[in-house]
N, C-alpha and C positions, 0 to 999 in steps of 0.2 A: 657133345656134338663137335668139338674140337679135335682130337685127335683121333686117329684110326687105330686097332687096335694091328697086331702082322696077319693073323687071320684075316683081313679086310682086304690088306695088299697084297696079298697071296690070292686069294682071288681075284682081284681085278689083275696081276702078274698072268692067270691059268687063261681070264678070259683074251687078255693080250695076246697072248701066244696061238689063241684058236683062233684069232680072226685073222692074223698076221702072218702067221704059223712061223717056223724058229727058220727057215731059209731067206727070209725078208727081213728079218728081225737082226740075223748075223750081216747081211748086203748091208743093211740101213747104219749099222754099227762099223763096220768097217768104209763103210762112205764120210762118216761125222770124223770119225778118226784121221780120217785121208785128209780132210776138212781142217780141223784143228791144227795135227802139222804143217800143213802148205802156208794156213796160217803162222804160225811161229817162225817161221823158214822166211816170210815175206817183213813181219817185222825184225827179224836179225839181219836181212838183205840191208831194208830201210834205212837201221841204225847205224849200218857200218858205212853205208854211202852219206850220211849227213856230217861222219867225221872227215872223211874225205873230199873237198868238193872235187870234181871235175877239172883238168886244164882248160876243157873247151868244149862248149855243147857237141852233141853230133847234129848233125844237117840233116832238117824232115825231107823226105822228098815230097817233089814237087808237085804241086796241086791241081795239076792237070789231068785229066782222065787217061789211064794208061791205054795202053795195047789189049786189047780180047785177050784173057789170058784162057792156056791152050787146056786149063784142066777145070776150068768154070765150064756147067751144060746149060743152058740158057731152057726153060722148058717155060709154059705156059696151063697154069691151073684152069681146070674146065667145071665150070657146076655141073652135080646129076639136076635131071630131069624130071 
């Protein structure tokens, strides 16, 4: 009851690929991928600004509600009926 034998994940591989089929299966792999790099990308970012510090913070802007910006659509959700 321990281990599988490859006949065992070789079919559960065949049933994978039927329910998933191999065009979701290649998306979902090239996503985790994309995933993982950006990750490693973010802690080489991290690592190399903690050798370095900064001169001087940058300046948050200010906390006051902007201007209507001209590329937001302001719309309102309706329930059906």
């Amino acid at each position: 009851m321990g281990s599988f034998s490859i006949w065992h994940w070789l079919i559960v591989l065949l049933i994978v690929v039927m329910v998933f089929g191999t065009k979701k299966l290649k998306n979902l792999g090239s996503d985790l991928g994309g995933a993982v790099k950006g990750f490693k990308d973010g802690m080489k970012e991290g690592s190399s600004s903690e050798e370095k510090p900064t001169a001087a913070p940058q300046q948050v802007a200010s906390t006051t509600a902007p201007a209507a910006d001209k590329t937001t659509i302001d719309v309102e959700a309706k329930t059906k009926s």
